[in-house]
C-alpha positions as a Markdown table, in Angstrom:
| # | Residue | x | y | z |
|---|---|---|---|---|
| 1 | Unk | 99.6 | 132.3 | 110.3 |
| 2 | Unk | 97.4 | 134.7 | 107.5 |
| 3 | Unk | 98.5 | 134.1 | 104.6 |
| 4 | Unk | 98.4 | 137.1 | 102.0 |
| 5 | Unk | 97.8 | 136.9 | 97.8 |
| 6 | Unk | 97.0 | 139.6 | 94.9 |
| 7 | Unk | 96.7 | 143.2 | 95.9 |
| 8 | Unk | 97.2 | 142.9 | 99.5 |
| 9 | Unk | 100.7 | 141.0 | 98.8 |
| 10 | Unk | 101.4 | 143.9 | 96.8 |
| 11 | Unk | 100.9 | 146.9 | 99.2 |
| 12 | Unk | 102.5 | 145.2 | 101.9 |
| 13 | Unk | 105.1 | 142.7 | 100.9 |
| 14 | Unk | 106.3 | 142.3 | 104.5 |
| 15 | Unk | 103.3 | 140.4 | 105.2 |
| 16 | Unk | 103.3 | 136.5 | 106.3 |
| 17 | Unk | 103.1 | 134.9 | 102.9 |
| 18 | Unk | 104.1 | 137.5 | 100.7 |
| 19 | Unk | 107.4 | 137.3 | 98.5 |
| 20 | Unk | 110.0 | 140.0 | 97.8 |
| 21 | Unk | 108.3 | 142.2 | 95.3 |
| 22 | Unk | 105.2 | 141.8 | 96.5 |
| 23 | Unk | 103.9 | 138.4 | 94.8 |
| 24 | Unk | 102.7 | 135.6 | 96.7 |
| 25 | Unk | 105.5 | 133.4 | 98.2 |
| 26 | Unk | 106.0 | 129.9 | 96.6 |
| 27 | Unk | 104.7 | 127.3 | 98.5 |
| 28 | Unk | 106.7 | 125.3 | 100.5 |
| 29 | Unk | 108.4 | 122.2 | 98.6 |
| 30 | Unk | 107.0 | 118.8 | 98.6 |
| 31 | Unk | 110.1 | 116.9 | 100.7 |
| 32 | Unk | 109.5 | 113.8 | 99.0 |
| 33 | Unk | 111.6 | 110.5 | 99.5 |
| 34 | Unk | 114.6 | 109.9 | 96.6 |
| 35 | Unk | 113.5 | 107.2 | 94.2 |
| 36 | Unk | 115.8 | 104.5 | 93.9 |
| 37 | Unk | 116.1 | 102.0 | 91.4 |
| 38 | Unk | 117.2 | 99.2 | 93.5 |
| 39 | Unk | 115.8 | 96.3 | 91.1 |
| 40 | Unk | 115.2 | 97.3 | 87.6 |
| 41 | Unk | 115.0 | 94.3 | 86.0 |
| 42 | Unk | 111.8 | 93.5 | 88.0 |
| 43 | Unk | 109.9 | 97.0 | 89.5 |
| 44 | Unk | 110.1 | 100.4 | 88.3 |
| 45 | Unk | 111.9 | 103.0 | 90.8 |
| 46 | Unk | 111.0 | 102.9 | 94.4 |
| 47 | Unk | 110.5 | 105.3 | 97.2 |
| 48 | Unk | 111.5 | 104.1 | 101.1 |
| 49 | Unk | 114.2 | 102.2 | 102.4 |
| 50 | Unk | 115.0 | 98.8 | 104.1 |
| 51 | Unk | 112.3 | 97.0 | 104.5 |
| 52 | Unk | 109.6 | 98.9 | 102.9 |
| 53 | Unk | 109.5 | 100.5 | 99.6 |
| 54 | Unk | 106.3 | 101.6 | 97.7 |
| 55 | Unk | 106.4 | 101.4 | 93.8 |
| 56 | Unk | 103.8 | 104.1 | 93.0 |
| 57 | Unk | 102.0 | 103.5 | 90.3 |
| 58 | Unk | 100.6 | 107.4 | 89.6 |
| 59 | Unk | 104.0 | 108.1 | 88.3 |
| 60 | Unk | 103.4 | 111.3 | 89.7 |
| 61 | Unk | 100.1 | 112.5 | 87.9 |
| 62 | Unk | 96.6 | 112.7 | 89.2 |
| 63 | Unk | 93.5 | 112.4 | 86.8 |
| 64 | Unk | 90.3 | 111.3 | 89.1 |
| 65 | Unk | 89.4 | 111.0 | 92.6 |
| 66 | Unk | 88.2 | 107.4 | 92.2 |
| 67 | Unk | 90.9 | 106.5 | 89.8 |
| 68 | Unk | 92.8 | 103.2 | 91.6 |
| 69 | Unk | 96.7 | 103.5 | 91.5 |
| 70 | Unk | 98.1 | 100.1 | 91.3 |
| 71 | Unk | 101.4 | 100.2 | 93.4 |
| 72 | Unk | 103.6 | 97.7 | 94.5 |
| 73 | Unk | 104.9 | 97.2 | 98.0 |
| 74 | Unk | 107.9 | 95.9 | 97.8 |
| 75 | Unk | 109.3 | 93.9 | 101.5 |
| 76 | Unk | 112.2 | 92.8 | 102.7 |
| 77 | Unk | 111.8 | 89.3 | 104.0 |
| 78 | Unk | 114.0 | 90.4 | 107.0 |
| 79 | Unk | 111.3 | 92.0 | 108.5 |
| 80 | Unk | 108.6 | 89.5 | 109.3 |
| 81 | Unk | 105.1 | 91.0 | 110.3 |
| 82 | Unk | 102.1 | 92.7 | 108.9 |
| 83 | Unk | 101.9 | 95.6 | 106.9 |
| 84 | Unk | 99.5 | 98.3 | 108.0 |
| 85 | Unk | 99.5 | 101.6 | 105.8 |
| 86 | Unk | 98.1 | 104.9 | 106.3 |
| 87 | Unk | 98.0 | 108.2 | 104.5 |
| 88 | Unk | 97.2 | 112.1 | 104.2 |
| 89 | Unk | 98.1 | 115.1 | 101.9 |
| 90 | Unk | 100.4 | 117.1 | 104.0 |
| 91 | Unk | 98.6 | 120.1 | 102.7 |
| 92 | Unk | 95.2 | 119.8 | 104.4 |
| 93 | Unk | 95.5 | 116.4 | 106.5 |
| 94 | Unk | 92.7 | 114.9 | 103.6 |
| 95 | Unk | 93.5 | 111.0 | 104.5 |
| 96 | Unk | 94.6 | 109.0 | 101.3 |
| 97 | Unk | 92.0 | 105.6 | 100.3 |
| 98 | Unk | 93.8 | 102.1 | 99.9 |
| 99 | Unk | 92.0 | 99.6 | 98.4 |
| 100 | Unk | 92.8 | 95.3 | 98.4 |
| 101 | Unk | 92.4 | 94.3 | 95.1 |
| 102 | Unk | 90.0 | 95.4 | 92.5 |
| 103 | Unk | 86.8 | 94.0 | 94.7 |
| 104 | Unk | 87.3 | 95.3 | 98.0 |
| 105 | Unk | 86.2 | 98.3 | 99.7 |
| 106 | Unk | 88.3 | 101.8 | 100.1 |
| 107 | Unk | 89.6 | 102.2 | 103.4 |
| 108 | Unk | 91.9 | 104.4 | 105.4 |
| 109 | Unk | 94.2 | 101.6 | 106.4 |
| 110 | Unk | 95.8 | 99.1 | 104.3 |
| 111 | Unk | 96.3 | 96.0 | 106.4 |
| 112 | Unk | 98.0 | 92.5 | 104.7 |
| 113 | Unk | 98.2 | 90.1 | 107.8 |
| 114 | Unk | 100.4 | 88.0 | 106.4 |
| 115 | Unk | 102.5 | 89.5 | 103.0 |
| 116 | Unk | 104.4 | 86.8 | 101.9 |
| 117 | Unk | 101.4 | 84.7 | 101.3 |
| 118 | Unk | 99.9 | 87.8 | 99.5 |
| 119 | Unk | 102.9 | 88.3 | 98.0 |
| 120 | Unk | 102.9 | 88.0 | 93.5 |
| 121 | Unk | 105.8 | 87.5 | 91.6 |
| 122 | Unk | 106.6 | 90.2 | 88.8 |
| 123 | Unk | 108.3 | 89.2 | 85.4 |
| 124 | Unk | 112.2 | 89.5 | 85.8 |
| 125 | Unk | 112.3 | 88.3 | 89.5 |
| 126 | Unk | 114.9 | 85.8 | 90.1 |
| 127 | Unk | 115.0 | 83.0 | 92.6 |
| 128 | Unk | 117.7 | 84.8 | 94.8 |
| 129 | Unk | 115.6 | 88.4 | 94.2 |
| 130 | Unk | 112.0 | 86.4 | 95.8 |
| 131 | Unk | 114.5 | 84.7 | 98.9 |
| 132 | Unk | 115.2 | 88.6 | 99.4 |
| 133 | Unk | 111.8 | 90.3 | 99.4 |
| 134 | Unk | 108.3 | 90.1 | 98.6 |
| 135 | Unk | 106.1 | 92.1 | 96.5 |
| 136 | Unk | 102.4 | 92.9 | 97.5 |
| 137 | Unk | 99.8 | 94.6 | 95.2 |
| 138 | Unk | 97.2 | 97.3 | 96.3 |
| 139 | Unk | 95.7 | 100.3 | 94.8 |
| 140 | Unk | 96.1 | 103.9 | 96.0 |
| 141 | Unk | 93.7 | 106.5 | 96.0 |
| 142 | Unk | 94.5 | 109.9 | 96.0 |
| 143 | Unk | 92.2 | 112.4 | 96.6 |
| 144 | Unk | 94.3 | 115.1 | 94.3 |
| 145 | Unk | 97.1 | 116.7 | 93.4 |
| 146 | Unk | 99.4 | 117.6 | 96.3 |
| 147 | Unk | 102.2 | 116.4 | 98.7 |
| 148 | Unk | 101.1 | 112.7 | 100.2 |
| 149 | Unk | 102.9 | 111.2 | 103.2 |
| 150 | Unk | 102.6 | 107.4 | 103.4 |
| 151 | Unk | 103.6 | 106.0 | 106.9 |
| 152 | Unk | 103.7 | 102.0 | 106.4 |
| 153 | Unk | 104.5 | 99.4 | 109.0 |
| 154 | Unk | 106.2 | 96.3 | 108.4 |
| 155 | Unk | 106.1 | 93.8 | 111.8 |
| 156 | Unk | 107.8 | 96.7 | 114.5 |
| 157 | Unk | 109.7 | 98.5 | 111.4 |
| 158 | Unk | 108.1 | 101.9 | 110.3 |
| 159 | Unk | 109.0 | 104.1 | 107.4 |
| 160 | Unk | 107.8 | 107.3 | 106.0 |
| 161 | Unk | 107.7 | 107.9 | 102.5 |
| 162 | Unk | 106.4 | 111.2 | 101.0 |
| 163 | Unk | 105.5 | 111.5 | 96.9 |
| 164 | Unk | 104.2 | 114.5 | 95.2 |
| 165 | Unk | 101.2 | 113.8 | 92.9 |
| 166 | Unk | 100.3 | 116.3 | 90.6 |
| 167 | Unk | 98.2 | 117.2 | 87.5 |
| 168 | Unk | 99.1 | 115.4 | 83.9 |
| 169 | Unk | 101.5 | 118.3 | 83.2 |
| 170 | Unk | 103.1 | 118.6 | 86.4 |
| 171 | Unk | 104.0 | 115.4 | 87.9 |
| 172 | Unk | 106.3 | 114.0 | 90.7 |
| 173 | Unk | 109.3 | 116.4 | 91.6 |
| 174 | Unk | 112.1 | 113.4 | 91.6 |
């Protein structure tokens, strides 16, 4: 589908693209998964649902390319397995980097064999909380500002989360 902007929008505001009045239509919104602030004495708000949850450390702003985003993945201990991640901006398909610590090498995929053994322990987390899930570092990439879909797998459990990232002044829409 052509989409339409400016003067042409303006002349024929019927086109594909083109709003009432003849302005450019509004881009589609970002769909992006609720937050949820299941353990606040330990992690910041989360995005997912049982038993994978991403703690995204952009807090919804971009600044650089090769800026690292530490995040947290946080598991549910439930679901035993390896965690493979992928991403992309919905916008263009532009696949999101992960990255394994602050050594490693930027990849496509974000693979932890084994989490719990990878797994850190942030400030606040009880006993009972660490029986109940683990929490796994990594860094995050993005290549801009846009709508990012996250699909992460957790043993044969998948989950889609979607964040919006955008510029310092116009961050996450949650």
């Amino acid at each position: 589908m052509l989409w339409w902007s400016g003067p042409a929008c303006a002349l024929l505001a019927l086109l594909p693209g083109c709003g009432a009045g003849g302005e450019p239509a509004a881009a589609a919104a970002c769909p992006t998964t609720p937050l949820e602030d299941r353990l606040p004495s330990v992690v910041a708000a989360m995005a997912g649902r049982e038993p994978i949850w991403l703690v995204d450390g952009s807090f919804g702003r971009w600044s650089t390319g090769d800026r690292l985003v530490k995040s947290v993945w946080v598991l549910s201990r439930r679901a035993p397995g390896r965690l493979v991640v992928t991403g992309r901006r919905l916008e263009d398909r532009v696949p999101m980097l992960f990255q394994n610590g602050t050594a490693g090498a930027a990849t496509e995929r974000l693979v932890i064999d084994d989490p719990a053994a990878a797994g850190v322990v942030p400030g606040g987390a009880t006993p009972e909380i660490l029986e109940r899930y683990t929490f796994v570092m990594s860094y995050l990439i993005y290549a801009g500002p846009g709508c990012w879909e996250i699909d992460a797998r957790l043993g044969d459990q998948e989950r889609r989360i979607v964040v919006e990232v955008g510029t310092a002044t116009r961050g996450r829409s949650h």
